[in-house]
C-alpha positions in Angstrom: 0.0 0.0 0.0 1.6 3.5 -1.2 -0.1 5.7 1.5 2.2 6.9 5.0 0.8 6.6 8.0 0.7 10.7 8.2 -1.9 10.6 5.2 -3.8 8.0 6.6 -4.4 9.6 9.8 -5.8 12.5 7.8 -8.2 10.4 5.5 -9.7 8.6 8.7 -9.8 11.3 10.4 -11.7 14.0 7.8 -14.1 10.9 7.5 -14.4 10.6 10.7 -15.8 13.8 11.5 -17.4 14.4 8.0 -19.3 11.0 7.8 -18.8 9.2 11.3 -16.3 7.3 13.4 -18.7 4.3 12.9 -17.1 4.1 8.6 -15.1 1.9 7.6 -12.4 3.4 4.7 -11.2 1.4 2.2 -8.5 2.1 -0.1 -8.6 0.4 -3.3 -7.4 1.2 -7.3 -3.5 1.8 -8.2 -2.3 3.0 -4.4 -3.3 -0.3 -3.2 0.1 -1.6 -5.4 2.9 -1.7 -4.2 4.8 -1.8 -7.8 2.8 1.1 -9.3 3.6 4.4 -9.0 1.4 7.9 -9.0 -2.0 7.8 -9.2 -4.6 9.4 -7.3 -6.0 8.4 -4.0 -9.4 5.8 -4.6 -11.6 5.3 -1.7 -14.6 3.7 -0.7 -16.4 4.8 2.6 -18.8 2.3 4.1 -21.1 3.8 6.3 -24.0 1.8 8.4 -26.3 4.6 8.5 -27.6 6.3 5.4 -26.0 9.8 4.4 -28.3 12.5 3.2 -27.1 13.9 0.4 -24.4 11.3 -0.5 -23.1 12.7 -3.8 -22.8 16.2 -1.9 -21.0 14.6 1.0 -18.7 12.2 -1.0 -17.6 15.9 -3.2 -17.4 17.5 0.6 -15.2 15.0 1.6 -13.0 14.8 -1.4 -12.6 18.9 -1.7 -11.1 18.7 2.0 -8.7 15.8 1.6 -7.5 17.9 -1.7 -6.7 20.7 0.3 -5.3 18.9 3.6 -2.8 16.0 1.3 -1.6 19.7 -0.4 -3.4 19.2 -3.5 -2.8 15.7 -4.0 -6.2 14.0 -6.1 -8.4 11.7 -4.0 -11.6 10.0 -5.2 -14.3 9.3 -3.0 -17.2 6.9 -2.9 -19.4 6.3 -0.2 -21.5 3.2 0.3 -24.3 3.6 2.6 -26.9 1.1 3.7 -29.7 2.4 1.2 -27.2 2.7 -1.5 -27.2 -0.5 -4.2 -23.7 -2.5 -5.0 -22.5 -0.9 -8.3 -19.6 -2.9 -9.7 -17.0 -0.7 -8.6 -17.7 -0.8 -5.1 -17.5 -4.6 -5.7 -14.1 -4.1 -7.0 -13.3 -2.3 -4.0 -14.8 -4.5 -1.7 -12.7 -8.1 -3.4 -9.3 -5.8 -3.8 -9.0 -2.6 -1.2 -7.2 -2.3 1.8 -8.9 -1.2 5.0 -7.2 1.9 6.4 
């Protein structure tokens, strides 16, 4: 996994006060190799409650980890317990990496 332990602290813990300390985050795409390099930040938030306004939040959440990681890209996807299994959260599910 190509994240340090100082960005990791600052993805679980904008998600934590954004969405809840109940979320699970999950990193998944190209940081998840270790033999890649670049590549922006993919994650999937699992949340047990339902988010109002999930599209909003998951844009919320991904404006203030661009400006915290100094600009670095991060995509965000939240997975709540009204919102259906798309592939790609599958994909994240089989091959991420819990933070």
């Amino acid at each position: 996994m190509r994240l340090d332990a100082a960005t990791q602290n600052i993805i679980k813990t904008e998600v934590a006060n954004l969405i809840g300390t109940d979320s699970i985050v999950r990193l998944f795409g190209s940081r998840v190799d270790d033999n890649q390099c670049g590549g922006d930040i993919d994650l999937l938030i699992e949340s047990p409650a339902p988010i109002e306004n999930r599209v909003q939040t998951e844009c919320r959440l991904a404006a203030r980890l661009y400006i915290k990681l100094g600009g670095r890209k991060v995509d965000v996807l939240i997975k709540d317990s009204l919102t259906p299994i798309e592939p790609v959260h599958q994909q994240a599910l089989q091959h991420g990496v819990i933070l």
